[in-house]
C-alpha positions in Angstrom: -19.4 -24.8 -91.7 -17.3 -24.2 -88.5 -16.8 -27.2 -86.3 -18.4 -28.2 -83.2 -15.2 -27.1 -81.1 -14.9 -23.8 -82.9 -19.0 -23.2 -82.1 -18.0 -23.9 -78.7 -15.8 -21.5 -78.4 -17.9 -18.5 -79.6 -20.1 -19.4 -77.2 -18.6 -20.1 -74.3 -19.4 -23.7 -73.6 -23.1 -23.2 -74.2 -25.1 -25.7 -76.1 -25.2 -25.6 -79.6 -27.6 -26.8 -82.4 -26.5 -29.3 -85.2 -28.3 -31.3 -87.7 -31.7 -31.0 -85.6 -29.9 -32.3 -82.3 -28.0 -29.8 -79.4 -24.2 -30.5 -78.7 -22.5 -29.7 -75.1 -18.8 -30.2 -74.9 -19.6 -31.8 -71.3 -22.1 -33.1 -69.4 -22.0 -32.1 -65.7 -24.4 -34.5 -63.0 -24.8 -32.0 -59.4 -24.0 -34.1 -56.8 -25.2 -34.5 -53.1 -23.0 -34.1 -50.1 -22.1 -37.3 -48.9 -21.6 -40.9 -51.6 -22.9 -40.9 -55.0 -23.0 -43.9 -56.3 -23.3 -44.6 -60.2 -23.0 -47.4 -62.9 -21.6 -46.5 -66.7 -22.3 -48.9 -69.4 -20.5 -48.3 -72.9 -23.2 -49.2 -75.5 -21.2 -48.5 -78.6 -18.0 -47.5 -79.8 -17.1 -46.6 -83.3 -14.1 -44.5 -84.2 -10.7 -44.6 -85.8 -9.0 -43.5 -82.7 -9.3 -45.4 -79.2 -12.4 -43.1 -77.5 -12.6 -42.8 -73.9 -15.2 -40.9 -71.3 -13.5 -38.2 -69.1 -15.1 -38.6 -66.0 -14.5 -35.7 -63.1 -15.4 -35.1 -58.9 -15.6 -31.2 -59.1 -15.2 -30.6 -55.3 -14.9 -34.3 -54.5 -13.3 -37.5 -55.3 -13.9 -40.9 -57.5 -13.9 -44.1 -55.6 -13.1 -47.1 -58.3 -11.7 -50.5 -57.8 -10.6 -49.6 -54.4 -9.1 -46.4 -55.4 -9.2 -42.8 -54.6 -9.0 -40.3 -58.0 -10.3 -36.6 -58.8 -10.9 -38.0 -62.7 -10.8 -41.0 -64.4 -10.7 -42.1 -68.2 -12.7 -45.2 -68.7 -11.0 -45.9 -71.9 -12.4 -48.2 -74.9 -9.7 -50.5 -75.4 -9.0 -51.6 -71.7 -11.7 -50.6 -69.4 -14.9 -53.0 -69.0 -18.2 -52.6 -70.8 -20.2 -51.3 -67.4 -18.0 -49.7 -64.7 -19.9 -48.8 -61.1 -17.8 -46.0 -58.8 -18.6 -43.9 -56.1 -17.9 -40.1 -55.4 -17.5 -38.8 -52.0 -19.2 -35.3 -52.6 -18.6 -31.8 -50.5 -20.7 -29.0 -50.8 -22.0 -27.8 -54.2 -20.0 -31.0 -55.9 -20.9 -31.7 -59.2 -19.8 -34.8 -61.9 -18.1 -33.4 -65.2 -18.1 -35.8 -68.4 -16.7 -35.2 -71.9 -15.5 -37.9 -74.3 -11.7 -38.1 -75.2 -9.5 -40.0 -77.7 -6.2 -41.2 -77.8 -3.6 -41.4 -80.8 -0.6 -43.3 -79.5 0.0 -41.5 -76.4 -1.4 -38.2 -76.6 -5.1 -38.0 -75.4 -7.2 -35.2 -77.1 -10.2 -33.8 -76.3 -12.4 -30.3 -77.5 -11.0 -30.4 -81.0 -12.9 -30.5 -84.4 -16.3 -32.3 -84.3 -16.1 -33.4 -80.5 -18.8 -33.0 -78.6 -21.7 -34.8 -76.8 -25.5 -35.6 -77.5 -27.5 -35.6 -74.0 -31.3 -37.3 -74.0 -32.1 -38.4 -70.7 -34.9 -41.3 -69.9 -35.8 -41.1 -66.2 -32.5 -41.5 -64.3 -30.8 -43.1 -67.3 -28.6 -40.4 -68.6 -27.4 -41.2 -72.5 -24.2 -39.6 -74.0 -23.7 -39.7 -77.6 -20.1 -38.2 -78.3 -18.6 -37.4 -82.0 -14.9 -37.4 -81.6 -12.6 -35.1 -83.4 -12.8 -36.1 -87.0 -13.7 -34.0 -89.8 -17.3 -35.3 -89.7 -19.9 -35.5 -87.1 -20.2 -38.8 -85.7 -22.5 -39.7 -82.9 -21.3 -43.2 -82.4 -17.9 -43.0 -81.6 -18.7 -43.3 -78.0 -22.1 -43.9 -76.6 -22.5 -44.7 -73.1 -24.8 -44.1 -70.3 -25.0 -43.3 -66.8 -27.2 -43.8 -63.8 -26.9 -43.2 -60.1 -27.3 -46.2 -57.8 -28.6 -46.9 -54.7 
């Protein structure tokens, strides 16, 4: 069976069906002009390597702790359970998310069974990424996101 990232490619990016659920290798949020404000909270983390959530301002920029970034990585193993930031928006902005993992110091992402499980409940937005390994798992990083007021 070919992995999630090799599906991926063969289709561009589009979503893909596996085991009954549909796979994106990133989740993108459109974003108004102006301050978006939003709150992540990491449910669950399960995986050999140290996970992490990608997090990108696609024509604007990520306001966290006071500073000013175009992506972040709100790793595991060093970044709090729920994380609020803000993202200063231009025209036709939009928020890009995919799950990474890091061995030592080399951060991967897109390889083998990565790629995210989207189910959304009102404004709660619920990511369910499988890492790289050899087999699909859902619970190596599950967080989710909502915009604040």
């Amino acid at each position: 069976m070919e992995s999630l990232s090799e599906q991926f490619q063969k289709t561009q990016g589009a979503p893909v069906e596996r085991d009954g659920r549909i796979f994106v290798p990133m989740h993108k949020i459109p974003l108004r002009t102006g301050r978006n404000a939003f709150v992540v909270r990491r449910l669950a983390c399960n995986a050999p390597l140290v996970p992490g959530l990608r997090i990108k301002a696609v024509k604007g920029e990520i306001e966290v702790n006071g500073q000013t970034h175009a992506e972040v990585i709100l790793w595991a193993d060093t970044s709090p359970d729920v994380v609020t930031f803000d993202v200063k928006a231009k025209v036709s902005a939009e928020l890009r998310l995919w799950n990474v993992w890091r061995a030592g110091d080399l951060v991967q992402a897109w390889v083998g069974e990565a790629g995210i499980s989207v189910t959304q409940a009102g404004s709660v937005v619920k990511l369910e990424c499988s890492g790289g390994d050899v087999k699909l798992n859902c619970a190596a990083l599950v967080v989710e996101i909502e915009p604040v007021e």
